[in-house]
ZAMARGU-4260 file (C-alpha; in steps of 0.2 Angstrom, whole numbers, plus 5000, padded with zeros to 4 digits):
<rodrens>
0) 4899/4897/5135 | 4898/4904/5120 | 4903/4897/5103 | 4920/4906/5094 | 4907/4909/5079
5) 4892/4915/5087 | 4881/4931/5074 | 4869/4942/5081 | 4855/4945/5069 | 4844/4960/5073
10) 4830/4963/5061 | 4811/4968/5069 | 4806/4956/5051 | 4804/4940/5058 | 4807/4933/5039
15) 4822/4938/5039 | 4828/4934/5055 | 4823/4915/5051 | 4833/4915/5034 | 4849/4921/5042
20) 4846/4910/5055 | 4845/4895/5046 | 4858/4898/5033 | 4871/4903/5046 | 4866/4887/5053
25) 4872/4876/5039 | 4887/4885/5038 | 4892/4880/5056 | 4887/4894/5063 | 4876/4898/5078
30) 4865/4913/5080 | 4855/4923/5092 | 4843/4933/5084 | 4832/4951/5092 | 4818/4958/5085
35) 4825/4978/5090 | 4843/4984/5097 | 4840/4988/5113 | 4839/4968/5118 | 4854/4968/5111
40) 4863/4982/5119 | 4857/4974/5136 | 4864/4959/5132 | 4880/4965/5127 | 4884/4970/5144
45) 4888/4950/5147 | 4893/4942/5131 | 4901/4946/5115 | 4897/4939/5098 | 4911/4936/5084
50) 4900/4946/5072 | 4882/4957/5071 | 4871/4958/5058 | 4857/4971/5059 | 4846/4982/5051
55) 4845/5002/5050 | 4825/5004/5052 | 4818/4997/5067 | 4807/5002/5083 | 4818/5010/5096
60) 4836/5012/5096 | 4840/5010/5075 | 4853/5003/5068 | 4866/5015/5063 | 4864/5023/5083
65) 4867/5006/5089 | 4883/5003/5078 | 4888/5018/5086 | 4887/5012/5104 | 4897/4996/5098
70) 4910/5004/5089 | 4913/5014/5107 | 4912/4997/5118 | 4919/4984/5108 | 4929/4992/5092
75) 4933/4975/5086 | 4916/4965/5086 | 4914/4968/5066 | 4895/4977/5063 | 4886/4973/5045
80) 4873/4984/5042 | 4858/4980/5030 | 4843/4990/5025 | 4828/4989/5012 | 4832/5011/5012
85) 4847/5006/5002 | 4855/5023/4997 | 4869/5035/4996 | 4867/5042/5014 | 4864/5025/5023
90) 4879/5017/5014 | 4889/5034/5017 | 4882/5035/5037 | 4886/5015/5039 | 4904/5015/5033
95) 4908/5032/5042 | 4900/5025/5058 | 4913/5010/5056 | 4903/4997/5049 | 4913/4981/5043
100) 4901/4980/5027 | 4885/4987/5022 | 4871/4975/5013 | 4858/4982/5003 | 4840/4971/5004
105) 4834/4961/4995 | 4853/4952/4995 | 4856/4933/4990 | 4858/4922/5007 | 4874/4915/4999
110) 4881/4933/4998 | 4877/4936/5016 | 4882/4920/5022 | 4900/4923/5014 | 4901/4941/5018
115) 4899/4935/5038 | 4913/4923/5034 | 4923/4937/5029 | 4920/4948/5044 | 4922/4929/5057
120) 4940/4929/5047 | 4943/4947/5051 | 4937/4946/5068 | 4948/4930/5074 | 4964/4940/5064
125) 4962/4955/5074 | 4961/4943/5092 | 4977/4933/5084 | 4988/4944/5075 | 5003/4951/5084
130) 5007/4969/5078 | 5026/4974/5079 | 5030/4988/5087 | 5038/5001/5075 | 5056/5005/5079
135) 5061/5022/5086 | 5067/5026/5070 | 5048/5022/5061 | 5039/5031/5073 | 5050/5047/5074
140) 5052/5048/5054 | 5040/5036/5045 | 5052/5025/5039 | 5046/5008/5039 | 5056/4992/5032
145) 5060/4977/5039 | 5067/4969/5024 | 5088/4968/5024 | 5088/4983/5010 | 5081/4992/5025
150) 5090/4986/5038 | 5105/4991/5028 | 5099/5009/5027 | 5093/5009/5048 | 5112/5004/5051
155) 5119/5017/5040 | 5111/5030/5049 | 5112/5023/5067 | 5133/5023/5059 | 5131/5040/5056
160) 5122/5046/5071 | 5132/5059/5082 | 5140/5064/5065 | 5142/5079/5054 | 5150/5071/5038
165) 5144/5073/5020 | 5131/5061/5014 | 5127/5056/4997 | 5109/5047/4997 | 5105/5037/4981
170) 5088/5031/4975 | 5075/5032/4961 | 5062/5048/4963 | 5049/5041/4976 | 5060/5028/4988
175) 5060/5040/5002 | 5076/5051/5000 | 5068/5066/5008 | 5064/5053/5025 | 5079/5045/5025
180) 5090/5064/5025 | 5078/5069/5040 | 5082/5056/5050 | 5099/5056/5048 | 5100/5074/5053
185) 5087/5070/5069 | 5098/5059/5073 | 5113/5070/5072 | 5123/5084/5084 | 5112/5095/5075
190) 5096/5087/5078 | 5088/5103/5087 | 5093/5118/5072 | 5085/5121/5056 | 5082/5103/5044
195) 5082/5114/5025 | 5074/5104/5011 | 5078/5110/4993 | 5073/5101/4976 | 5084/5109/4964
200) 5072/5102/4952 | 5060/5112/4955 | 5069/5129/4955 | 5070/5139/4938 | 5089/5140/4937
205) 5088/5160/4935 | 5082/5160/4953 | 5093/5144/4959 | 5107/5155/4966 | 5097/5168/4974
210) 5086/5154/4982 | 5102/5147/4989 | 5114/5163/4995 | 5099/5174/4995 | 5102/5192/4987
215) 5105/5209/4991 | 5092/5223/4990 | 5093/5228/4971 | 5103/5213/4966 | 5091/5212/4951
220) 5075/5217/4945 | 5062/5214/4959 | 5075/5212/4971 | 5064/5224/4984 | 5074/5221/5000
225) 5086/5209/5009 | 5083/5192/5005 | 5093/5177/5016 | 5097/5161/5007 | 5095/5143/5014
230) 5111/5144/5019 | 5108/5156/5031 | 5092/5149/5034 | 5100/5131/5039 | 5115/5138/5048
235) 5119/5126/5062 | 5108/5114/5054 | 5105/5103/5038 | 5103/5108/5021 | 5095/5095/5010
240) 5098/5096/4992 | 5089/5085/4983 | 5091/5080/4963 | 5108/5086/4965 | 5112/5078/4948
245) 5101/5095/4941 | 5110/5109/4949 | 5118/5118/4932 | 5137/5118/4932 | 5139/5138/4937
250) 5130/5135/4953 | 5141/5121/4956 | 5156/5128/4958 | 5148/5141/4969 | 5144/5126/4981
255) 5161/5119/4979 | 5166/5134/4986 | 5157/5133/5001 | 5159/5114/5004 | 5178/5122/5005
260) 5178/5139/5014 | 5161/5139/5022 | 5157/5156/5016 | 5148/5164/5002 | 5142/5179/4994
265) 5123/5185/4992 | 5117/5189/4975 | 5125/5205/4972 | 5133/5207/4988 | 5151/5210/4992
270) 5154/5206/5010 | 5155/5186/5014 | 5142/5176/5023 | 5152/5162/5035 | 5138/5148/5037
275) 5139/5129/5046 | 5129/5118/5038 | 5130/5101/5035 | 5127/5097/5017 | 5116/5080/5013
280) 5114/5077/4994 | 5104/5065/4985 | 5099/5059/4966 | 5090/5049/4956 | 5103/5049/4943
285) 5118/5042/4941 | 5133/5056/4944 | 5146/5046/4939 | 5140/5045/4921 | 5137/5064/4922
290) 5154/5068/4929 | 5160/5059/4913 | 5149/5068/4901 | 5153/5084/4909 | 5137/5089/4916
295) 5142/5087/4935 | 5159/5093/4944 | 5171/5077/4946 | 5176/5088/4960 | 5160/5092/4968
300) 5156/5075/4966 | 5170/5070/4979 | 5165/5080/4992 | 5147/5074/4991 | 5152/5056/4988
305) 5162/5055/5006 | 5148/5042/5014 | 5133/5035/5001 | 5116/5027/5007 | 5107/5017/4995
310) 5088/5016/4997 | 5082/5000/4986 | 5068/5001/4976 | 5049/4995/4983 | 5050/4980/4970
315) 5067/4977/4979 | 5058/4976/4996 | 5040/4968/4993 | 5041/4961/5009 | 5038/4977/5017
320) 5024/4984/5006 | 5011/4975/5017 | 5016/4985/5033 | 5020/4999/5023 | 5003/4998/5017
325) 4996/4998/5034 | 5004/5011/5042 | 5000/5022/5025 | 4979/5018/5026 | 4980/5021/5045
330) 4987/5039/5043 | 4977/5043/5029 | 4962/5037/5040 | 4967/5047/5054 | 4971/5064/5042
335) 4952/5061/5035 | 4944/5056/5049 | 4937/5041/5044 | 4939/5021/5050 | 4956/5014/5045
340) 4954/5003/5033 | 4965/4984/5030 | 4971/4974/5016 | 4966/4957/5014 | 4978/4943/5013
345) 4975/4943/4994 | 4976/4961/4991 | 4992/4961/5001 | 4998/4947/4992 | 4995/4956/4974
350) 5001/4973/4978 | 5016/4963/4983 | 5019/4957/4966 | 5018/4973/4955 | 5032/4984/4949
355) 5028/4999/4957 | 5036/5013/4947 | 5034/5026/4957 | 5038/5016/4972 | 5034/5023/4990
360) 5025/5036/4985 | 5014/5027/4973 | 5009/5018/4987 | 5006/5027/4998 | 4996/5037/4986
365) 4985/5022/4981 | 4983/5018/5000 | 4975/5037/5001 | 4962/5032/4986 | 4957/5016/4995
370) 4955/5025/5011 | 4943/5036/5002 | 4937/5024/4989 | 4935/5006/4994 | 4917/5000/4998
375) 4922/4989/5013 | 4932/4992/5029 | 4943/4976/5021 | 4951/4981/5005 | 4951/4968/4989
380) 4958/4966/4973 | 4942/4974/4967 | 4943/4988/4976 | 4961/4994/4968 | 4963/5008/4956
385) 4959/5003/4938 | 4977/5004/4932 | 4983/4990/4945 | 4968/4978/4941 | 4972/4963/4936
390) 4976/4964/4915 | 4979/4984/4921 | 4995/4994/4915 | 5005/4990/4928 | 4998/4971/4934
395) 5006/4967/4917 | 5025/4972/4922 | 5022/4961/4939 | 5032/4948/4941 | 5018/4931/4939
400) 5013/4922/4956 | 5017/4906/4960 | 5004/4896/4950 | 4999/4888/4967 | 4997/4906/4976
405) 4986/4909/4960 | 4974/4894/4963 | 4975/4895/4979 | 4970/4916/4978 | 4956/4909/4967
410) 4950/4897/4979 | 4947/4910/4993 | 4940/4922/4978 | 4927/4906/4974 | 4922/4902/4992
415) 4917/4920/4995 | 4909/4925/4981 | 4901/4906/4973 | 4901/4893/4989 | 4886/4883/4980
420) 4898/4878/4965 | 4909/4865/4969 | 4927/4870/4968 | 4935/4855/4958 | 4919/4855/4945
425) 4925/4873/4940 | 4945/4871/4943 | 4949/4856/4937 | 4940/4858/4918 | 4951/4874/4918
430) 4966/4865/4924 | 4965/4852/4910 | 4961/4865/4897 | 4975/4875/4901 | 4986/4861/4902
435) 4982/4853/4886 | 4981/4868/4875 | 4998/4872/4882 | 5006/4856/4877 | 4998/4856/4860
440) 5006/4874/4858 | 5024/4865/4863 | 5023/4851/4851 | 5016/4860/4835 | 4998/4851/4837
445) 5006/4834/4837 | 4995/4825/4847 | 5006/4810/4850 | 5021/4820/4858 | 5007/4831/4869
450) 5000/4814/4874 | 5019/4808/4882 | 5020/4828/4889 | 5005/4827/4898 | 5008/4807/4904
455) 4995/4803/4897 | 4990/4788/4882 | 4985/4797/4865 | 4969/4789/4867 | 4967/4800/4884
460) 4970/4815/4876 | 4959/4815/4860 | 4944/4808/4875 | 4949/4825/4885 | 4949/4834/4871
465) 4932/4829/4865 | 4926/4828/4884 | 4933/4847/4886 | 4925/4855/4870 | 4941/4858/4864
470) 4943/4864/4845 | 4961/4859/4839 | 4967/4864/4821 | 4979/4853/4813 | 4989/4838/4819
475) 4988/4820/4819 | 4973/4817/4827 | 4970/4798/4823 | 4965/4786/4837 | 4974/4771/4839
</rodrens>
């Protein structure tokens, strides 16, 4: 029976078949090692490894032809490929081919060692891990969110099913406003007529009540024929307005007017336009303080402001951006064709702690970059956009990890990229060194009062000190 940690290694060098061989060894792992793929192949038929490491060039079937036939068989045995040809096409061809990681010879046996680690981690998450199915409302409108923020906004619309009523939606500019509006209408009476979307934003407010009640031929210069609104254009359906908050203040009362009567005028026209629409609003801003300031109809605000839907901002609901995260790379993969890529539990674990601005849009457009961009089929810390590196813009906003999540992050960071050096040799200097200068910062250099800070005799500390390389201004450093 085979091992839970058994790695193929097909190379046609016999050198570095022994290498691998006998580093995996003393990592704990056992190996079966082929001179050319075909072997391989055959023996696949029987048995399945946790992981395979082979090379491109080599006598008969080659290497990227093989990780082909793997990927079609057994799509979650994780493939590294390595070459001596390292280059722009073989790296491109191995990661598009769905290789878990490509390795350039000549490559540190260390590196390799840790990078099969990597791939037996990934491989025993992707048996293990239990994906939740989406509910009907993620699948049939994207929204994802299992956080209570979210559940909030699934039971506002599940309240508001089979319902024709007003609907204010409130949220900062890249939360999901646009979503949330289409599901409540495909969950509504009026699921099967037109969904409207209008960003009144986005409309110069010349053209904003044309683009609404549409015109009549020769309303105004260029006006070449009959033109219907989006009213018309959503009758029996929904119109969306979105940034409600810009619609100027003429154009308001026009709305008011058909929130009331359900009839309107074309641009220049003269004969009345009756319409059914359901009216969903939304805005970033806050229309109470513009009602006040007399930039937004206190009358119009009521008749949007019958039911309000709140949709938090990402930072409100970290807990979600790892599955958001998911769902995000996986349709980006499948939009450009290529392998879905995954977070690692520390990428995830950082992304969670950053202040995304732009909030779901930002992600999901950082999650579009690292589909394209990432070197790996596993995403890392590395691998994130220069402006939410750690010490990047943003990564400065975030909120600070756990100091034991940090260590611990470190850790896994050390093990995979420096398993020679042992951890406490490096961690625990810095530890002492952090803690120490810290302390000394607190008590104004005062050696005696950092000493009973740290629980530790004065004596203690100046050895440390001394011990640590540490070069302290000022204070009373005699011994006793």
């Amino acid at each position: 029976m085979m091992t839970s940690k058994q790695v193929w290694i097909i190379d046609d060098d016999r050198a570095i078949r022994w290498v691998l061989e006998r580093a995996l060894a003393q990592a704990g792992f056992d190996s079966v090692c082929f001179e050319e793929a075909d072997s391989a192949l055959e023996r696949l038929e029987n048995e399945q490894p946790t992981v395979i490491v082979t090379d491109i060039r080599m006598p008969g079937t080659d290497g990227l032809s093989f990780l082909g036939q793997v990927r079609e068989r057994f799509a979650d045995v994780p493939v590294i490929i390595m070459t001596a040809h390292s280059d722009l096409s073989s790296a491109v061809a191995s990661y598009q081919g769905g290789a878990f990681e490509y390795l350039p010879k000549p490559f540190d046996v260390d590196e390799a060692v840790a990078l099969v680690k990597r791939a037996v981690a990934h491989h025993q998450e992707q048996q293990t891990a239990v994906v939740p199915e989406l509910t009907e409302t993620a699948r049939s409108t994207g929204i994802i969110g299992e956080s209570p923020a979210m559940q909030e906004v699934f039971r506002a619309i599940g309240r508001l099913s089979n319902s024709n009523i007003t609907v204010l939606i409130n949220g900062e500019s890249g939360t999901g406003k646009e979503l949330v509006a289409g599901a409540l209408h495909q969950h509504s009476p009026r699921a099967h007529k037109p969904f409207i979307a209008l960003n009144m934003a986005a409309i110069p407010k010349d053209l904003m009540e044309s683009e609404l009640f549409g015109h009549e031929k020769g309303a105004f210069t260029g006006a070449a024929t009959q033109r219907a609104g989006r009213f018309e254009q959503a009758n029996g359906g929904t119109l969306f307005l979105d940034e409600i908050g810009d619609m100027p203040i003429d154009t308001q009362t026009r709305l008011l007017r058909v929130l009331a009567d359900g009839e309107f005028y074309r641009v220049g026209g003269h004969v009345p336009v009756r319409v059914d629409v359901r009216i969903i609003a939304a805005t970033h801003q806050n229309l109470e303080k513009l009602v006040i300031e007399g930039k937004f109809r206190e009358d119009l605000f009521h008749r949007l402001n019958v039911i309000r839907v709140h949709i938090p901002r990402l930072s409100d609901r970290s807990e979600d951006i790892p599955r958001l995260a998911s769902f995000f790379m996986a349709r980006a993969a499948r939009e450009l064709r290529v392998e879905p890529k995954s977070l690692t539990p520390e990428a995830a674990s950082y992304l969670q702690q950053l202040p995304w601005p732009g909030n779901v849009r930002q992600l999901e457009n950082t999650c579009r970059w690292l589909t394209v961009m990432a070197s790996g089929r596993e995403v890392l810390i590395s691998d994130l956009p220069p402006e939410l590196q750690p010490g990047g813009e943003q990564e400065s906003q975030a909120v600070p990890l756990n100091w034991e999540q940090a260590l611990a992050s470190w850790a896994r960071r050390a093990l995979q990229t420096t398993p020679a050096v042992p951890l406490l040799d490096v961690a625990a200097p810095a530890f002492e060194r952090t803690l120490i200068l810290e302390a000394l910062r607190h008590t104004g250099g005062r050696r005696r009062d950092a000493a009973v800070v740290l629980g530790w005799g004065r004596n203690t500390l100046s050895r440390k000190i001394k011990e640590l390389g540490l070069v302290v201004e000022g204070g009373d450093d005699d011994e006793d």
